[in-house]
Predicted model as a PDB file, atoms N, CA, C, CB and O in Angstrom, pLDDT in the B-factor column:
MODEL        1                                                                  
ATOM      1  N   UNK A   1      -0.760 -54.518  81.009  1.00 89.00           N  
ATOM      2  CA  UNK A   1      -1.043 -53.625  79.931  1.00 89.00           C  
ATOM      3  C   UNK A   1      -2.384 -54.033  79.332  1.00 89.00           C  
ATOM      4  CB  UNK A   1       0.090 -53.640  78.876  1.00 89.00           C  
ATOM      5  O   UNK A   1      -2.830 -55.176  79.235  1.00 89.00           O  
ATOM      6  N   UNK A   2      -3.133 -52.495  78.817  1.00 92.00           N  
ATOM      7  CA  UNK A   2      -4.947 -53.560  78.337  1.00 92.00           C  
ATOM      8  C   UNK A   2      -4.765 -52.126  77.260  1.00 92.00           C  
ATOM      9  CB  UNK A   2      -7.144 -53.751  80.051  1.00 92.00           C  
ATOM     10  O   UNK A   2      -4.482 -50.951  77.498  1.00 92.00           O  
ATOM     11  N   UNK A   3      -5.054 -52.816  76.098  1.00 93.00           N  
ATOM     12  CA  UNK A   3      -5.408 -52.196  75.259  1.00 93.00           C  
ATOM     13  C   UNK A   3      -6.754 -52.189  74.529  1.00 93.00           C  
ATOM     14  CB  UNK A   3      -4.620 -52.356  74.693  1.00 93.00           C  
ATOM     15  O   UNK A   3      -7.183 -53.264  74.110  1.00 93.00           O  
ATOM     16  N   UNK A   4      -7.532 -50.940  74.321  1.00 94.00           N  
ATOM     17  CA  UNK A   4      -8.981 -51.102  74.078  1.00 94.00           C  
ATOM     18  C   UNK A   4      -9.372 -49.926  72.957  1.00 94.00           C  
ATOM     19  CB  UNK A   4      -9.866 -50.938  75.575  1.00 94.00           C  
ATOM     20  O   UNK A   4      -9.211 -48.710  73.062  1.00 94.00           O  
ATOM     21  N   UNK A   5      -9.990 -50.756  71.750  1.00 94.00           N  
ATOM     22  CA  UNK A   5     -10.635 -49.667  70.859  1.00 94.00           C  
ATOM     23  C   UNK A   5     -11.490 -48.683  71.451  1.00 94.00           C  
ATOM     24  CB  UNK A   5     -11.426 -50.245  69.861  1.00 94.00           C  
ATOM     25  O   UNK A   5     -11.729 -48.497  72.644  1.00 94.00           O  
ATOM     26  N   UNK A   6     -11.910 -48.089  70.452  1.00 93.00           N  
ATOM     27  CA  UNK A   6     -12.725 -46.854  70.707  1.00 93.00           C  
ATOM     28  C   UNK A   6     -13.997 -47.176  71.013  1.00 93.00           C  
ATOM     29  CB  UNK A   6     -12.768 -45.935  69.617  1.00 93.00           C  
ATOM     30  O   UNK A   6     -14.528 -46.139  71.411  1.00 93.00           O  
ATOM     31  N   UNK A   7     -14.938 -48.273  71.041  1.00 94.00           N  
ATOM     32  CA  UNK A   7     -15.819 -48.753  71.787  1.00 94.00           C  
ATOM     33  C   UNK A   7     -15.666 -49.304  72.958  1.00 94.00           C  
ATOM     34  CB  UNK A   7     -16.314 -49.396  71.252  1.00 94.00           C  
ATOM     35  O   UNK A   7     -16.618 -49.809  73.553  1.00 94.00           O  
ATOM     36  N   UNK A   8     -14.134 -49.269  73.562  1.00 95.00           N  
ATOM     37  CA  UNK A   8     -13.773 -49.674  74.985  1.00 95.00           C  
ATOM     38  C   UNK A   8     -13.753 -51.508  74.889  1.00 95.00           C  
ATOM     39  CB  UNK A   8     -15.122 -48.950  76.225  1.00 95.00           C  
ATOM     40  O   UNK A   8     -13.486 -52.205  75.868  1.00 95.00           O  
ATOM     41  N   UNK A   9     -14.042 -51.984  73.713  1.00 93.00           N  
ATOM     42  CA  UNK A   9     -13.934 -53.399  73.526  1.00 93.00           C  
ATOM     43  C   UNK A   9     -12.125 -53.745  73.627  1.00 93.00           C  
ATOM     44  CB  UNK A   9     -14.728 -53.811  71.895  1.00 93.00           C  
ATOM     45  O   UNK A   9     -11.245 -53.304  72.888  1.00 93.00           O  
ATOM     46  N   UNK A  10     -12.034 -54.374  74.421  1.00 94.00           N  
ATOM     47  CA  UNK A  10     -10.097 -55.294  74.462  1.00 94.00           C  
ATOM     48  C   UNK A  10      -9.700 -55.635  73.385  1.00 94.00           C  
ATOM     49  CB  UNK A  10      -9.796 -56.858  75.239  1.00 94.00           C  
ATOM     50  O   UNK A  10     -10.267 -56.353  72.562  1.00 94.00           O  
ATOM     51  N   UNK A  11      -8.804 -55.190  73.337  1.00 93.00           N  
ATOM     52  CA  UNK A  11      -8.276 -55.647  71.723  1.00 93.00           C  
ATOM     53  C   UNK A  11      -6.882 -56.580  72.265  1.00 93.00           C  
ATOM     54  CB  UNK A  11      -7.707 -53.924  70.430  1.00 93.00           C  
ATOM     55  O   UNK A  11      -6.330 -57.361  71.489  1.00 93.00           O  
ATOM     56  N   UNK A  12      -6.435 -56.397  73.600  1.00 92.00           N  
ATOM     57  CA  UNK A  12      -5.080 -56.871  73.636  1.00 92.00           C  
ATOM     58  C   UNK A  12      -5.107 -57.208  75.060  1.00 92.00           C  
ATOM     59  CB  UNK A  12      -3.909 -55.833  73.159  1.00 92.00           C  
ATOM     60  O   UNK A  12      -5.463 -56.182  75.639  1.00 92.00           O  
ATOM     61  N   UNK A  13      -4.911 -58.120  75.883  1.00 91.00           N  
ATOM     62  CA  UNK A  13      -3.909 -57.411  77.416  1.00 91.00           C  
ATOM     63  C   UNK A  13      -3.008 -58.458  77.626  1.00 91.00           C  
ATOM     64  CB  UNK A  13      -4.849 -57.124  79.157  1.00 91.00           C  
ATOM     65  O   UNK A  13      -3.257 -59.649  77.437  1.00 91.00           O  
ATOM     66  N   UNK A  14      -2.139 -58.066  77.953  1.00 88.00           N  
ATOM     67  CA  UNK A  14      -0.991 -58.426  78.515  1.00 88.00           C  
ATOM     68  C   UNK A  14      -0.229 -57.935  79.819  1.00 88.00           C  
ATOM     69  CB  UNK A  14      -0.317 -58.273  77.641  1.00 88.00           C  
ATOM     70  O   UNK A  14       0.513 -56.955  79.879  1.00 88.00           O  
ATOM     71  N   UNK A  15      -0.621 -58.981  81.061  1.00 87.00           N  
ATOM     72  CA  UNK A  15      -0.091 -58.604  82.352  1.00 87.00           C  
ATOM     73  C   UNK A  15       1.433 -59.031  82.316  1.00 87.00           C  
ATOM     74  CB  UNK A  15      -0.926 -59.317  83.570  1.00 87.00           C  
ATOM     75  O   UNK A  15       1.701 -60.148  81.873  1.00 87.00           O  
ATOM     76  N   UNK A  16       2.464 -58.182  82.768  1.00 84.00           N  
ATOM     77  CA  UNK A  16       3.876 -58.654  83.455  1.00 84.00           C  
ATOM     78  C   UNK A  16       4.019 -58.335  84.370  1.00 84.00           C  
ATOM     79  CB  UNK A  16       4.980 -58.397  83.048  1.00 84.00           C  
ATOM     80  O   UNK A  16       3.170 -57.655  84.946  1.00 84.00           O  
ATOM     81  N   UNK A  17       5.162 -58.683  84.922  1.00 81.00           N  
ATOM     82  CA  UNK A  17       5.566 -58.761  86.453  1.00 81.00           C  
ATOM     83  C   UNK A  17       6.950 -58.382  86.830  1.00 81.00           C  
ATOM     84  CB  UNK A  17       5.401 -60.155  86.967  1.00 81.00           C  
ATOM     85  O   UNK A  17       7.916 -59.134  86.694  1.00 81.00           O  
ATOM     86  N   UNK A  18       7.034 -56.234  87.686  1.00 81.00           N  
ATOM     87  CA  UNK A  18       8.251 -56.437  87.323  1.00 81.00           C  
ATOM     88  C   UNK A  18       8.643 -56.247  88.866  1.00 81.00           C  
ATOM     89  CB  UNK A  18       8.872 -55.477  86.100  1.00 81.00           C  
ATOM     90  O   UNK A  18       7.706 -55.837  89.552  1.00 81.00           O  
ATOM     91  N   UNK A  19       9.439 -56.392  89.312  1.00 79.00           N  
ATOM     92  CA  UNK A  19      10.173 -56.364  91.538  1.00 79.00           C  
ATOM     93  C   UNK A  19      10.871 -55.320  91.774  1.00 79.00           C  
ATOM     94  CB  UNK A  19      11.563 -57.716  92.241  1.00 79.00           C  
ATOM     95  O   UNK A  19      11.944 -55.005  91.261  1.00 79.00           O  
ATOM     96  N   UNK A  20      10.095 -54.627  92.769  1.00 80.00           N  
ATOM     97  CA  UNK A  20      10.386 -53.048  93.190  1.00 80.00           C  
ATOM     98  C   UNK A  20      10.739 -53.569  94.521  1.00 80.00           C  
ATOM     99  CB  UNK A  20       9.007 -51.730  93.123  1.00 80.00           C  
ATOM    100  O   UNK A  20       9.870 -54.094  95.217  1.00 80.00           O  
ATOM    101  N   UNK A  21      12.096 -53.447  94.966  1.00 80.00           N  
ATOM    102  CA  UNK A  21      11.686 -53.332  96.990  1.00 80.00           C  
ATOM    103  C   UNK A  21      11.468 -51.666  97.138  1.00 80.00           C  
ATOM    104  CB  UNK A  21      13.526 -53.947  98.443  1.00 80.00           C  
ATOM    105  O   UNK A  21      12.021 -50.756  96.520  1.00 80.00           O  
ATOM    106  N   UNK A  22      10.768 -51.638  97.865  1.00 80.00           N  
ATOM    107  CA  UNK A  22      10.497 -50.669  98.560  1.00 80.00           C  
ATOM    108  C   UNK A  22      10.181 -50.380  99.945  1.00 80.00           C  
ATOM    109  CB  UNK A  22       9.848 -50.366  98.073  1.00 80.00           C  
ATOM    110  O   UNK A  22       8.987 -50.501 100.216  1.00 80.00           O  
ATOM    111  N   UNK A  23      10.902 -50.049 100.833  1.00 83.00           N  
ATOM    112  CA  UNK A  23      11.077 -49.987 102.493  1.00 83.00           C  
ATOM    113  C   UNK A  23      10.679 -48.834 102.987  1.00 83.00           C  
ATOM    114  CB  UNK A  23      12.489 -50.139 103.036  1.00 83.00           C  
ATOM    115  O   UNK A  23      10.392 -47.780 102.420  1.00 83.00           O  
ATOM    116  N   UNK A  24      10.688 -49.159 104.194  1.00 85.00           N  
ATOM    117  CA  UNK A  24       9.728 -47.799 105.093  1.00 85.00           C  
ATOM    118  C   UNK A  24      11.465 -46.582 105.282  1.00 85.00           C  
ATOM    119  CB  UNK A  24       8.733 -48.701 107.559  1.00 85.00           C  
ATOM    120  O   UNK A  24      11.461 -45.356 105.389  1.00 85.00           O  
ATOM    121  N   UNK A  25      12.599 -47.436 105.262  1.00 89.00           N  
ATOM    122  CA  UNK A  25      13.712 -46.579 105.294  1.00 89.00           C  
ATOM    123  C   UNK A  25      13.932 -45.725 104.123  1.00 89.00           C  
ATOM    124  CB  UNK A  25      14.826 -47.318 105.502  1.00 89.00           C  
ATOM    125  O   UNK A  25      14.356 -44.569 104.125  1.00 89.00           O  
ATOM    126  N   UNK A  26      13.456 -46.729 102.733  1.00 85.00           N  
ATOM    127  CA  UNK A  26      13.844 -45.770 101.722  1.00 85.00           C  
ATOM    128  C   UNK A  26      12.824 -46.045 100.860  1.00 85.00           C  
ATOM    129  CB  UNK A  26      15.260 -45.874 101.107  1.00 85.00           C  
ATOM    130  O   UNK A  26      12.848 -46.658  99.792  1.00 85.00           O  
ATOM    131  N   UNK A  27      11.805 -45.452 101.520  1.00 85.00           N  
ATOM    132  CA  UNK A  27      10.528 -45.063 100.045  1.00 85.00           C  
ATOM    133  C   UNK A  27      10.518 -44.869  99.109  1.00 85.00           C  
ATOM    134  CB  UNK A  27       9.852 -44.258  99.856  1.00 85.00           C  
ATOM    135  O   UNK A  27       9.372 -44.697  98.693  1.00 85.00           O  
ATOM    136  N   UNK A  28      11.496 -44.747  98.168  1.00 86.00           N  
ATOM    137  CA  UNK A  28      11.761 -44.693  96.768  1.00 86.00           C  
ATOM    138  C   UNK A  28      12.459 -45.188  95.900  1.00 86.00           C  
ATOM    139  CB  UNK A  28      11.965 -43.958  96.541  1.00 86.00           C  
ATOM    140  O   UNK A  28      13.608 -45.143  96.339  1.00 86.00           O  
ATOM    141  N   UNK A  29      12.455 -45.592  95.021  1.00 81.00           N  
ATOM    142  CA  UNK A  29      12.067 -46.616  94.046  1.00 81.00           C  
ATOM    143  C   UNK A  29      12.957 -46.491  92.690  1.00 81.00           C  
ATOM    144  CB  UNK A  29      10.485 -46.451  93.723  1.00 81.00           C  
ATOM    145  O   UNK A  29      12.983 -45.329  93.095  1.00 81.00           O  
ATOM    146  N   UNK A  30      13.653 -46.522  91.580  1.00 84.00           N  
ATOM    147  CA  UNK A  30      13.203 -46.579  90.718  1.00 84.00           C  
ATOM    148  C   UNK A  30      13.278 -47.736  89.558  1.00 84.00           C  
ATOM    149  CB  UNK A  30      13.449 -45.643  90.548  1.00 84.00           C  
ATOM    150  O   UNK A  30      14.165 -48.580  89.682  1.00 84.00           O  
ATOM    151  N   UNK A  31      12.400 -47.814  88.450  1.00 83.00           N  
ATOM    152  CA  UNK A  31      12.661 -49.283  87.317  1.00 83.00           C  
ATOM    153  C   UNK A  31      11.987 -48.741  86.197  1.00 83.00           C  
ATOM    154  CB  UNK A  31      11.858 -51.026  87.774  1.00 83.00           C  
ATOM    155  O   UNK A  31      10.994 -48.063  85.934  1.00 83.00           O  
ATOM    156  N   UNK A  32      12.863 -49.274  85.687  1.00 86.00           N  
ATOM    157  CA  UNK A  32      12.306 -49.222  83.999  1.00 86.00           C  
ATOM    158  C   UNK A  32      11.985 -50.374  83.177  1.00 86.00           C  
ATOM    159  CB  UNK A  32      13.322 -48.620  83.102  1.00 86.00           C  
ATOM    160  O   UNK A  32      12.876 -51.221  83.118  1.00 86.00           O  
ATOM    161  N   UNK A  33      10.784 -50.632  82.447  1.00 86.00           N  
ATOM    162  CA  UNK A  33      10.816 -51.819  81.571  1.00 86.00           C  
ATOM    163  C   UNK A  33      10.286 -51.310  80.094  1.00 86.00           C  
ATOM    164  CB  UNK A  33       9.841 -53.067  82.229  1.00 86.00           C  
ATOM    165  O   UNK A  33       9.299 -50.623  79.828  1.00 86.00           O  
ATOM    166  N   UNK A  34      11.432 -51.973  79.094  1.00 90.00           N  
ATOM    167  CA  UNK A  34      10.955 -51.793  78.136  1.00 90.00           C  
ATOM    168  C   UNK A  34      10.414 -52.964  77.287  1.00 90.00           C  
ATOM    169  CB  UNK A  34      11.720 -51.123  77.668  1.00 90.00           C  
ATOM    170  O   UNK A  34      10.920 -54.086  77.334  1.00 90.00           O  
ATOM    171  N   UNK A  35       9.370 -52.648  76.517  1.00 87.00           N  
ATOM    172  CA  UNK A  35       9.008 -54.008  75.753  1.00 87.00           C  
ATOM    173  C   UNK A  35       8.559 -53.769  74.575  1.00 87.00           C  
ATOM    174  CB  UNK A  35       8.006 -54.862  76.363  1.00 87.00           C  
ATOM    175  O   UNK A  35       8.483 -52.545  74.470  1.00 87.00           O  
ATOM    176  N   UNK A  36       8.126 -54.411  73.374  1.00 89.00           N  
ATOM    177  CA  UNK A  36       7.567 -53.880  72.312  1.00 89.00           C  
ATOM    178  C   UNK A  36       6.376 -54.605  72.363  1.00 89.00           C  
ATOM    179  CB  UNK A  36       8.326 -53.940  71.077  1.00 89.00           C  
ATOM    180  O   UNK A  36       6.430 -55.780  72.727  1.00 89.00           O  
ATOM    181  N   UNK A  37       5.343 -54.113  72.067  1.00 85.00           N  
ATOM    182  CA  UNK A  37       4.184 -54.314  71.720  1.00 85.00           C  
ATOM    183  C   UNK A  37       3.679 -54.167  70.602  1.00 85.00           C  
ATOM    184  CB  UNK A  37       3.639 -53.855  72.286  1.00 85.00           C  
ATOM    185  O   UNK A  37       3.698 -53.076  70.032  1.00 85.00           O  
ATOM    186  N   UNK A  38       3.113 -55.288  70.064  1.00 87.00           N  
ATOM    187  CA  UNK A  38       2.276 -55.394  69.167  1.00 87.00           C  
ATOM    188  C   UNK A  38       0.880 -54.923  68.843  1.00 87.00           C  
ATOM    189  CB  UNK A  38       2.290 -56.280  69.149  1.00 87.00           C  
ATOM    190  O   UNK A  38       0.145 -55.846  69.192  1.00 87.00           O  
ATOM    191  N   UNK A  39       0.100 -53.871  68.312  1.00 85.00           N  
ATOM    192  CA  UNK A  39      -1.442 -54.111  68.311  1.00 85.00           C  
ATOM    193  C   UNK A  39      -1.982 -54.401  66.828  1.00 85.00           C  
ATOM    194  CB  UNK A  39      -2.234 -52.757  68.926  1.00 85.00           C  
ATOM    195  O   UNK A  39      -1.673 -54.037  65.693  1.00 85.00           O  
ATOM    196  N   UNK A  40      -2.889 -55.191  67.372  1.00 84.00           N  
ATOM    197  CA  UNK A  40      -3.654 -55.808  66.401  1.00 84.00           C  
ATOM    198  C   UNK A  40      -4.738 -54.677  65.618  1.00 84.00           C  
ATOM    199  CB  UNK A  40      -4.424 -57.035  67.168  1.00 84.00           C  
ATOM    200  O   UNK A  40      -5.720 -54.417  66.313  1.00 84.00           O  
ATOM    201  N   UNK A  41      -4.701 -54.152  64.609  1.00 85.00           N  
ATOM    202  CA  UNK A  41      -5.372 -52.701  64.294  1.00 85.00           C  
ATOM    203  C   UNK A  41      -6.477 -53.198  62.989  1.00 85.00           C  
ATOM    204  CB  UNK A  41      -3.960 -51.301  63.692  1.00 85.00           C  
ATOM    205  O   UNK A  41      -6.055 -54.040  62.196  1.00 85.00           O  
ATOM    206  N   UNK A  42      -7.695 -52.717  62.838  1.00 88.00           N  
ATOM    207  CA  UNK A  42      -8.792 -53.297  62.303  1.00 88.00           C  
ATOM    208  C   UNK A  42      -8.343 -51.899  60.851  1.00 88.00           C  
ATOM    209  CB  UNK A  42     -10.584 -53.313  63.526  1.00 88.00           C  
ATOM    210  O   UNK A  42      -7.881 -50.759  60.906  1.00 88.00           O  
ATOM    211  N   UNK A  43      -8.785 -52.787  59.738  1.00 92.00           N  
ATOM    212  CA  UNK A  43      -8.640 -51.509  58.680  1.00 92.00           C  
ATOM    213  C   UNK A  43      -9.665 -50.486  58.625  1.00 92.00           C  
ATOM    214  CB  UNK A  43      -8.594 -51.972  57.259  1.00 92.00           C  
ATOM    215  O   UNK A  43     -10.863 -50.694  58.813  1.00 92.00           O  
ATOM    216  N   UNK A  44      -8.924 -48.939  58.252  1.00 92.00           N  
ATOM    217  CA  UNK A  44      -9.842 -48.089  58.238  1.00 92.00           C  
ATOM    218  C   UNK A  44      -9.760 -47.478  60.172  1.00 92.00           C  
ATOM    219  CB  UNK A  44     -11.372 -48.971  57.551  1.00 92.00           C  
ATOM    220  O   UNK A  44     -10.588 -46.671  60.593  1.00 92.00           O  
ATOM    221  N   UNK A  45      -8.999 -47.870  60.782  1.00 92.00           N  
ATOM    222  CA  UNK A  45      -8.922 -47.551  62.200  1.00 92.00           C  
ATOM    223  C   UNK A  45      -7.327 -46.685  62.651  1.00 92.00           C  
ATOM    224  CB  UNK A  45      -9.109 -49.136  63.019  1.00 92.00           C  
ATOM    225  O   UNK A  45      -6.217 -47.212  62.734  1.00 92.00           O  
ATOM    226  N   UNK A  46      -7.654 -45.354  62.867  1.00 91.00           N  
ATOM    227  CA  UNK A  46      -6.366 -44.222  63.112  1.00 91.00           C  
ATOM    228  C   UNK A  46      -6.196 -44.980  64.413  1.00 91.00           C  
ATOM    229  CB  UNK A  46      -6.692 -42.216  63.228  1.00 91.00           C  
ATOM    230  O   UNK A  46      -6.973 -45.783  64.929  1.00 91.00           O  
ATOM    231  N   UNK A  47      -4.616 -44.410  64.976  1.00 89.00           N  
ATOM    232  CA  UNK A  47      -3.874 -44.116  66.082  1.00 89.00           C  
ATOM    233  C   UNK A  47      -4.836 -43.684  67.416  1.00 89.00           C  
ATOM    234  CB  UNK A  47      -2.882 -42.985  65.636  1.00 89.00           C  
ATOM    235  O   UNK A  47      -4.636 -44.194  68.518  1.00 89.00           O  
ATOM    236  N   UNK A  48      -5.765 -42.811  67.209  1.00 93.00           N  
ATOM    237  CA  UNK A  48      -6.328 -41.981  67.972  1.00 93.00           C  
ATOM    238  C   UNK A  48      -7.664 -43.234  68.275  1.00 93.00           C  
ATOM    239  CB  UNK A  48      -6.630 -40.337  67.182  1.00 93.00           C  
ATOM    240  O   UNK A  48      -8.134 -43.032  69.395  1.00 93.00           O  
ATOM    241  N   UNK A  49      -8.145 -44.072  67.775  1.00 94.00           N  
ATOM    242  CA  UNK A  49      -9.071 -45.512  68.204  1.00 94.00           C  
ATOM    243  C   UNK A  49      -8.838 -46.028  69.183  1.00 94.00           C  
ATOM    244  CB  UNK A  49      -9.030 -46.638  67.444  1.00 94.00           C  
ATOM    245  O   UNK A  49      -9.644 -46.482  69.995  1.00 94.00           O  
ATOM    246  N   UNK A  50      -7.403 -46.019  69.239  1.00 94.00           N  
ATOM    247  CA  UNK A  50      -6.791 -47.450  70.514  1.00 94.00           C  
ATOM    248  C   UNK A  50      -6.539 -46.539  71.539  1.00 94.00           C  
ATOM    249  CB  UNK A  50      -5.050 -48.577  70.148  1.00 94.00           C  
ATOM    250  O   UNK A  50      -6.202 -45.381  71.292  1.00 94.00           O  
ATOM    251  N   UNK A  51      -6.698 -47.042  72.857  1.00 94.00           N  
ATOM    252  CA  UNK A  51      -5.896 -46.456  74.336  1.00 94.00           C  
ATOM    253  C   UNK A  51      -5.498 -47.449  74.758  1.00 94.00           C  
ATOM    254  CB  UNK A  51      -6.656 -45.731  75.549  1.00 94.00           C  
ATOM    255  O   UNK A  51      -6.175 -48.475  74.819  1.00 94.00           O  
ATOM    256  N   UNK A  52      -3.549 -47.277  75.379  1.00 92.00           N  
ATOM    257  CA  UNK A  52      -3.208 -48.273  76.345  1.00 92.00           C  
ATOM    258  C   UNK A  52      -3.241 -48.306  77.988  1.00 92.00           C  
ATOM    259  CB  UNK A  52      -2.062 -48.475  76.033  1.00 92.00           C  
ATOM    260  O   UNK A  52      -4.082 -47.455  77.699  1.00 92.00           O  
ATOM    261  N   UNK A  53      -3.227 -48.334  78.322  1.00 92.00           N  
ATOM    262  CA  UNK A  53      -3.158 -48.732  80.121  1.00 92.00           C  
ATOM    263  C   UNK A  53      -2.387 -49.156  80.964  1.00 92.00           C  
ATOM    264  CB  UNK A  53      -3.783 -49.503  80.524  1.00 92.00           C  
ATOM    265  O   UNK A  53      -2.258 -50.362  80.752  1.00 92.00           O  
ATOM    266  N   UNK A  54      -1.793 -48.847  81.812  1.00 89.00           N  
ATOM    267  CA  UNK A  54      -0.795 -49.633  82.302  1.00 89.00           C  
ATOM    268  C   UNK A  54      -1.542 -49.365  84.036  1.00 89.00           C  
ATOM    269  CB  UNK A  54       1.047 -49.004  81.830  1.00 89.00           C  
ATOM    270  O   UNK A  54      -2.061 -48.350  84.501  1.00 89.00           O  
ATOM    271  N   UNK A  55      -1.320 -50.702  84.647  1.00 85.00           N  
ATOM    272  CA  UNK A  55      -1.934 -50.414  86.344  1.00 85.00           C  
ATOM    273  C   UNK A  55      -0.602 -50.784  87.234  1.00 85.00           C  
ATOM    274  CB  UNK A  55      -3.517 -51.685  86.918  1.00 85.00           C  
ATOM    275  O   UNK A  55       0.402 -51.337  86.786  1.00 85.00           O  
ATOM    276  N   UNK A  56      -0.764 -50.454  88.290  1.00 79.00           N  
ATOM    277  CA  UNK A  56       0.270 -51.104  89.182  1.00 79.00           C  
ATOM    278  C   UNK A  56      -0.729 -52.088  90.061  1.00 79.00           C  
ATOM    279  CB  UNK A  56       1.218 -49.893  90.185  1.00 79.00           C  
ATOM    280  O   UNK A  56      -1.935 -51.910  89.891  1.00 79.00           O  
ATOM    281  N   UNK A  57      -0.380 -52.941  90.832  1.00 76.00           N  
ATOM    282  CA  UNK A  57      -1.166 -53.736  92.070  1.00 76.00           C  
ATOM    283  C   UNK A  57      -0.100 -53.863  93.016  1.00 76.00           C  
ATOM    284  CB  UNK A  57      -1.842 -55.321  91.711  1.00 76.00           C  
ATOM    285  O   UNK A  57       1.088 -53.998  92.725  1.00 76.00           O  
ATOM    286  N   UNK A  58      -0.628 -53.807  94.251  1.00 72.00           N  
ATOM    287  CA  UNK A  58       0.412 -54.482  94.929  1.00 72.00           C  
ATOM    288  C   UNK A  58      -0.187 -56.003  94.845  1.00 72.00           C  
ATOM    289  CB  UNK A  58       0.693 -53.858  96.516  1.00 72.00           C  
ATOM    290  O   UNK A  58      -1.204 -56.489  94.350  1.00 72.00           O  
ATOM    291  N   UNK A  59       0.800 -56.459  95.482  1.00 71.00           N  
ATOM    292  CA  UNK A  59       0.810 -58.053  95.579  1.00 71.00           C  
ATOM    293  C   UNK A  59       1.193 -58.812  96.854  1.00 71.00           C  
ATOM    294  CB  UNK A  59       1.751 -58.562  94.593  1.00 71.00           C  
ATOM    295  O   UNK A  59       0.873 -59.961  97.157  1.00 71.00           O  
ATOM    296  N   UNK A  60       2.111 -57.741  97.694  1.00 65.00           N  
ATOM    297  CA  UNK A  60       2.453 -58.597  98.543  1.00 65.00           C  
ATOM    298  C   UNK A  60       2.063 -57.719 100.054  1.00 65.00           C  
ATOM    299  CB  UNK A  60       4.047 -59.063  98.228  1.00 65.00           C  
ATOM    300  O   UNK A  60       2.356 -56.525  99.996  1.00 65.00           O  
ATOM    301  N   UNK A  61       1.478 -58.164 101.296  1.00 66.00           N  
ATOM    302  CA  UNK A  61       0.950 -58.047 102.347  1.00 66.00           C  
ATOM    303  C   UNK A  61       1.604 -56.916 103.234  1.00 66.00           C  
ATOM    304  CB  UNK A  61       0.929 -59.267 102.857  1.00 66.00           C  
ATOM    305  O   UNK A  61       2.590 -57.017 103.964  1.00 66.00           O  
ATOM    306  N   UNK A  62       0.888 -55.923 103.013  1.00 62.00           N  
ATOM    307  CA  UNK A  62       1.936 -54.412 103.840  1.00 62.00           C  
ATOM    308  C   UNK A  62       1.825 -53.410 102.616  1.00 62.00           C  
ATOM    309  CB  UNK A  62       4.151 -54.790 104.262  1.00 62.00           C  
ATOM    310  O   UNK A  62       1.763 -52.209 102.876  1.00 62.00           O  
ATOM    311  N   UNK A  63       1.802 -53.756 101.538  1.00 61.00           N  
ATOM    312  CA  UNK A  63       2.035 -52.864 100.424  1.00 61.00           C  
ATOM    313  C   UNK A  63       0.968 -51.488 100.162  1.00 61.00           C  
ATOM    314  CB  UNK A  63       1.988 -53.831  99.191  1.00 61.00           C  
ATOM    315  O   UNK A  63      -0.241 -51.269 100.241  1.00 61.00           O  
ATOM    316  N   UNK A  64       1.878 -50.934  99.901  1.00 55.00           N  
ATOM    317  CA  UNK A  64       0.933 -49.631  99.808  1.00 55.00           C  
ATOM    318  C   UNK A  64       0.455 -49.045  98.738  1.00 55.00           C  
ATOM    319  CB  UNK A  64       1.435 -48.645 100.292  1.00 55.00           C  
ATOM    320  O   UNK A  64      -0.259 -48.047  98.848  1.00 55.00           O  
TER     321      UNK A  64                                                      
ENDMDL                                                                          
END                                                                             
Protein backbone atom coordinates (compact mmCIF):
# COMPACT_ATOMS: atom_id res chain seq x y z
CA UNK A 1 0.00 0.00 0.00
CA UNK A 2 1.72 3.75 -0.87
CA UNK A 3 0.01 6.55 0.03
CA UNK A 4 0.88 10.02 -1.58
CA UNK A 5 -0.24 13.73 -1.20
CA UNK A 6 -1.20 15.86 -3.82
CA UNK A 7 2.35 16.73 -4.79
CA UNK A 8 2.85 12.89 -5.28
CA UNK A 9 5.31 13.21 -2.14
CA UNK A 10 4.82 9.56 0.23
CA UNK A 11 3.19 10.21 3.04
CA UNK A 12 2.86 6.45 4.08
CA UNK A 13 3.75 2.86 2.57
CA UNK A 14 3.17 -0.09 3.87
CA UNK A 15 3.96 -3.46 1.98
CA UNK A 16 2.04 -6.90 3.17
CA UNK A 17 2.07 -10.19 2.14
CA UNK A 18 -0.97 -12.08 1.42
CA UNK A 19 -0.85 -16.35 -0.39
CA UNK A 20 -2.97 -16.93 -3.38
CA UNK A 21 -2.34 -20.56 -5.00
CA UNK A 22 -3.19 -20.29 -8.19
CA UNK A 23 -2.84 -23.32 -10.82
CA UNK A 24 -2.92 -23.79 -14.45
CA UNK A 25 -6.08 -26.32 -13.46
CA UNK A 26 -7.86 -23.69 -11.63
CA UNK A 27 -7.00 -20.13 -12.56
CA UNK A 28 -8.99 -18.54 -10.14
CA UNK A 29 -8.55 -17.23 -7.09
CA UNK A 30 -10.25 -15.62 -4.47
CA UNK A 31 -8.94 -13.44 -0.91
CA UNK A 32 -9.79 -10.83 0.99
CA UNK A 33 -7.71 -8.68 3.43
CA UNK A 34 -8.86 -6.33 5.65
CA UNK A 35 -6.79 -3.82 7.61
CA UNK A 36 -7.11 -0.39 9.03
CA UNK A 37 -5.01 2.19 8.08
CA UNK A 38 -3.88 5.04 9.46
CA UNK A 39 -2.96 8.42 7.47
CA UNK A 40 -0.99 10.88 8.68
CA UNK A 41 -2.99 14.21 7.30
CA UNK A 42 -1.18 17.78 7.32
CA UNK A 43 -3.73 20.65 8.58
CA UNK A 44 -5.76 22.52 6.19
CA UNK A 45 -5.48 19.21 3.79
CA UNK A 46 -9.20 17.59 2.36
CA UNK A 47 -9.80 13.84 1.59
CA UNK A 48 -9.42 14.61 -2.07
CA UNK A 49 -5.10 15.49 -1.34
CA UNK A 50 -4.24 11.90 -0.54
CA UNK A 51 -4.34 8.80 -3.15
CA UNK A 52 -3.90 5.18 -2.04
CA UNK A 53 -2.42 2.36 -4.12
CA UNK A 54 -2.44 -0.97 -3.84
CA UNK A 55 0.05 -3.25 -6.45
CA UNK A 56 0.17 -6.89 -6.79
CA UNK A 57 3.87 -8.57 -7.68
CA UNK A 58 4.40 -11.82 -8.28
CA UNK A 59 7.08 -13.34 -6.31
CA UNK A 60 7.45 -16.67 -7.08
CA UNK A 61 9.07 -18.24 -10.54
CA UNK A 62 6.20 -19.16 -13.25
CA UNK A 63 3.93 -16.45 -12.00
CA UNK A 64 1.93 -14.56 -14.11
Amino acid sequence: MLILDKTKNKVKSEPFTVSVTISKENPLSYFSLVRDVTIPVKEGTVPQDYSISIAFEKTKPGAA
